[in-house]
Wavefront OBJ file of the C-alpha trace (Angstrom):
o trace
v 94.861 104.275 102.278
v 96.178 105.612 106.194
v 92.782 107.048 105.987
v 90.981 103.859 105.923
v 93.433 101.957 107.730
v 92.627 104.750 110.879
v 88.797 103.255 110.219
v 89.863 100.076 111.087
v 91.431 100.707 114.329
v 88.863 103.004 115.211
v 86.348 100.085 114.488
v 88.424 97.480 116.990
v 88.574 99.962 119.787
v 84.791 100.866 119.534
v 84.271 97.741 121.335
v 85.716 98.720 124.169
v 82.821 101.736 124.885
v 80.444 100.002 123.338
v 77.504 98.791 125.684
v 77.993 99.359 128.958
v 74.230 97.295 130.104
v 73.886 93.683 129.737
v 71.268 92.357 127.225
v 69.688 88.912 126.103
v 72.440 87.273 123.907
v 71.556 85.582 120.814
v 73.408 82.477 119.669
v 75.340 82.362 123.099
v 77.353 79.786 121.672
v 77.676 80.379 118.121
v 82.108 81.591 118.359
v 82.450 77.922 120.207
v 81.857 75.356 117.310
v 84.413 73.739 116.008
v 83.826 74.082 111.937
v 81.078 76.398 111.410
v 80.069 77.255 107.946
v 78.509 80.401 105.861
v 78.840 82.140 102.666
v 79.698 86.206 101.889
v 79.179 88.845 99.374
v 80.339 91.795 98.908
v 81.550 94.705 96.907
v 85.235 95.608 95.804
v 87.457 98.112 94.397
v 90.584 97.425 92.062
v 93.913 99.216 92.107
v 97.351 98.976 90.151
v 100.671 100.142 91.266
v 101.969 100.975 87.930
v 106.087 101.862 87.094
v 106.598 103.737 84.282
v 109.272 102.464 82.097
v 110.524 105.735 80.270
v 110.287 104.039 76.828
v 110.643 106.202 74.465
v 109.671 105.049 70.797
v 110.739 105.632 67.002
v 108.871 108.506 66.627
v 110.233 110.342 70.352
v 106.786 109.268 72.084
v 107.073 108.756 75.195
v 103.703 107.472 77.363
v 102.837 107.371 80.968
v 99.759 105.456 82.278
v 97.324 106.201 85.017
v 94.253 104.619 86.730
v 91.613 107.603 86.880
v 89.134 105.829 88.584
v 88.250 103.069 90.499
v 85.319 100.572 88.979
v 83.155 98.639 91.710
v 83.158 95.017 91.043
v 81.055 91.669 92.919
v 82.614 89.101 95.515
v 80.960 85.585 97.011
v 82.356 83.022 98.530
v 82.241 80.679 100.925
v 83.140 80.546 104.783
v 84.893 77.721 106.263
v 86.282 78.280 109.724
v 87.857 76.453 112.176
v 87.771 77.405 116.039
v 91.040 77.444 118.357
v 90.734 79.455 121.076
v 88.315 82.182 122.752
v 90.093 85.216 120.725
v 91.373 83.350 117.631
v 89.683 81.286 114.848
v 91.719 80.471 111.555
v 89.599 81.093 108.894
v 89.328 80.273 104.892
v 87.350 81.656 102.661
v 87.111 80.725 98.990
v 86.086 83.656 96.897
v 84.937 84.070 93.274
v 85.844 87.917 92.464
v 84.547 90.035 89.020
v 85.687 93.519 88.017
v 87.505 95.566 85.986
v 90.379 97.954 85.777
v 90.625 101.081 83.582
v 93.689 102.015 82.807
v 94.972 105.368 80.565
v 97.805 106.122 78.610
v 98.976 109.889 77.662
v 101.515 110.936 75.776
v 103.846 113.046 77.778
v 104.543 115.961 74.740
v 100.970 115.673 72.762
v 98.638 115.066 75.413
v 97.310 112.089 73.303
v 95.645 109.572 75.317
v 94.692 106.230 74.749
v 92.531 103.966 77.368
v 91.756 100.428 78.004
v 89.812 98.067 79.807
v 91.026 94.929 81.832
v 88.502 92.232 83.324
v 89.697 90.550 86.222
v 87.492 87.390 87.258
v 89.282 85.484 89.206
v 89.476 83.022 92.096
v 90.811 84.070 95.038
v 92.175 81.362 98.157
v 92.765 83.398 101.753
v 93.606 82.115 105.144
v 93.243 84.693 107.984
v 93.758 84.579 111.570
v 91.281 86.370 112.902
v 91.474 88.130 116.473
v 88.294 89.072 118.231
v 88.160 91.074 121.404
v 85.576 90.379 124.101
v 81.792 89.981 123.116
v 79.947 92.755 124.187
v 76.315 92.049 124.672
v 75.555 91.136 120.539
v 78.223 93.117 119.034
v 81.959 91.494 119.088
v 84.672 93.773 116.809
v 87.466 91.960 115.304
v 90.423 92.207 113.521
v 91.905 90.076 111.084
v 95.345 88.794 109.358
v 96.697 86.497 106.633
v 97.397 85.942 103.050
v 96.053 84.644 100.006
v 97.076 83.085 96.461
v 94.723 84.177 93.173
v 94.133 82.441 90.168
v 93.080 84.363 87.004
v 89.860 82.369 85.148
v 90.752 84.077 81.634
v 92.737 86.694 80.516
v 91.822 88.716 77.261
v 95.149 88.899 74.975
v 96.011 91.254 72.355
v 95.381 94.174 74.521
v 97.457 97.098 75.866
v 98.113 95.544 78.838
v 98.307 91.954 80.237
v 98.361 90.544 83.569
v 100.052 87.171 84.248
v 97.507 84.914 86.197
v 98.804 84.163 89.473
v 99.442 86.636 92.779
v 100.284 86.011 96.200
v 99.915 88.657 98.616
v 98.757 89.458 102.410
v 95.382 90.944 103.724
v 94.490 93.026 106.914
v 90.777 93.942 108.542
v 88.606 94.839 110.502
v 85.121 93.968 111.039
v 82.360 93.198 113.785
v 80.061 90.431 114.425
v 76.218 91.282 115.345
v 74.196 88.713 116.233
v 71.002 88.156 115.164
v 68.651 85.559 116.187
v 68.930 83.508 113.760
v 72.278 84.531 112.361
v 75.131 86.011 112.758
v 76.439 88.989 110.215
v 79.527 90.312 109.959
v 80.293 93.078 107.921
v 84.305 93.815 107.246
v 86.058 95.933 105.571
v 89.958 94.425 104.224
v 92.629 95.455 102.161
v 94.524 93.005 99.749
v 98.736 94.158 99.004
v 99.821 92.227 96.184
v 103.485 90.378 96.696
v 104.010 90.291 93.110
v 104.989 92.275 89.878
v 101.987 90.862 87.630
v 102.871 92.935 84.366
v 103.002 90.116 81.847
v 106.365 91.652 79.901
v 106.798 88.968 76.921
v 103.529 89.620 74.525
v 103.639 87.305 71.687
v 100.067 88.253 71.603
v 99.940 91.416 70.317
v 98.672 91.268 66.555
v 98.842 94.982 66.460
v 102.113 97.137 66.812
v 100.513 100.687 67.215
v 100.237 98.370 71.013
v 103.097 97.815 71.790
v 103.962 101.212 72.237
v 101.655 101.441 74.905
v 102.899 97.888 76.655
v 106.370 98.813 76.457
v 105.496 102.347 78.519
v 105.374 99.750 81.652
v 107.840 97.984 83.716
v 105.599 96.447 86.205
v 102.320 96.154 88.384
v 101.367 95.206 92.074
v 97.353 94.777 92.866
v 95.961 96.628 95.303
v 92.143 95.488 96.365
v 89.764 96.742 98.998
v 86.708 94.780 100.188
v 83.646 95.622 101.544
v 81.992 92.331 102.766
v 79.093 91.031 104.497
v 79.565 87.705 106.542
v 76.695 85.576 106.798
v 77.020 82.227 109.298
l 1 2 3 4 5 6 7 8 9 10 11 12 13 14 15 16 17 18 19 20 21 22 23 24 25 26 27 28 29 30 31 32 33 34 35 36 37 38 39 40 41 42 43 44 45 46 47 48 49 50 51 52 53 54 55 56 57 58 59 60 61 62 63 64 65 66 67 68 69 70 71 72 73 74 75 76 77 78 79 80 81 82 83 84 85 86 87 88 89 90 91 92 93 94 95 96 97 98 99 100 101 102 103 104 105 106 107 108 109 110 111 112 113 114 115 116 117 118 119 120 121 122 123 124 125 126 127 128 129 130 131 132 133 134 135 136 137 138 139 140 141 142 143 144 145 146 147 148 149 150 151 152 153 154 155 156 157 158 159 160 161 162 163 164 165 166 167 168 169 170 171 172 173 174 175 176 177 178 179 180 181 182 183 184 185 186 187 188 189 190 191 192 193 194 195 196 197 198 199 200 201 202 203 204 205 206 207 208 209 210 211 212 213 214 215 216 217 218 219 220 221 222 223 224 225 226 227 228 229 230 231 232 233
């Protein structure tokens, strides 16, 4: 994580040695309207903060849980953005987002593991102030700030693990704007911290007990996201 948050600011101060020549702008005027409009897709990666609980069960199992690896997943959504000064816009951007987490149990004495899959498609609401330092010919770096609320379409029950619907949480990135002749693109790169413990802890759903034994190894969960976008407007 410091690794790509060192990206980030290496991105914003790139600006500043960018392009030292003056060159035919495109879209001279494109930062200065008021509610400018575009859409964005990109490409994600999903991340749990898991606490171990320590259960331990009848039998003297006790189980840990890991994510081994991280699955890409898909992102689009639309921008809506509203203009306020010559560094700042306030920005929203509605966002439909599909993956999947894998997550693995082992048990601590046996070595026994067990592994599951959990689809996350859900809709995602983020407001971001977003800081942009001086245009440099047609390249303009930015950096950006804010927070967001998410709304889980469906969750899967009777599994090992079950995520309650809602987060809240705050986002930081970077990005730059090129602009094209007709267009401008913007590709950023942001990471999403999760406020809240999402481990859904009362399961009334599970049908099978050999489960349980996996949902009780948890006491809670806090999403971690990044996102690799590309702005279109």
């Amino acid at each position: 994580m410091k690794k790509v948050i060192y990206l980030l600011l290496l991105l914003l101060a790139s600006g500043n040695t960018y392009g030292q020549h003056h060159k035919l702008q495109h879209r001279p005027y494109a930062d200065q309207r008021q509610f400018p409009l575009g859409f964005t897709l990109g490409l994600h990666t999903q991340d749990l903060l898991l606490t171990q609980s320590g259960f331990i069960n009848e039998n003297g199992e006790a189980w840990f849980s890991e994510i081994p690896i991280y699955s890409p997943g898909f992102t689009v959504g639309i921008i809506g953005d509203i203009y306020l000064n010559r560094f700042m816009n306030l920005r929203a951007i509605p966002s439909l987002y599909l993956g999947e987490k894998k997550i693995v149990f082992k048990e601590q004495s046996s070595g026994e593991e067990y592994s599951t899959h959990i689809r996350n498609n859900y809709i995602s609401l983020p407001l971001h102030l977003k800081i942009s330092a001086d245009r440099i010919n047609n390249f303009r770096p930015y950096l950006l700030i804010g927070g967001y609320g998410s709304l889980e379409l469906a969750s899967t029950k009777n599994q090992a693990v079950l995520l309650k619907p809602y987060d809240t949480g705050i986002e930081l990135g970077a990005g730059c704007d090129f602009y094209l002749p007709l267009f401008k693109l913007s590709p950023e790169l942001k990471l999403s911290f999760g406020l809240k413990d999402i481990l859904e802890k009362e399961r009334s759903d599970l049908k099978e007990d050999d489960l349980r034994k996996y949902a009780n190894s948890l006491s809670k969960a806090v999403q971690r996201m990044i996102t690799l976008s590309f702005h279109f407007e």
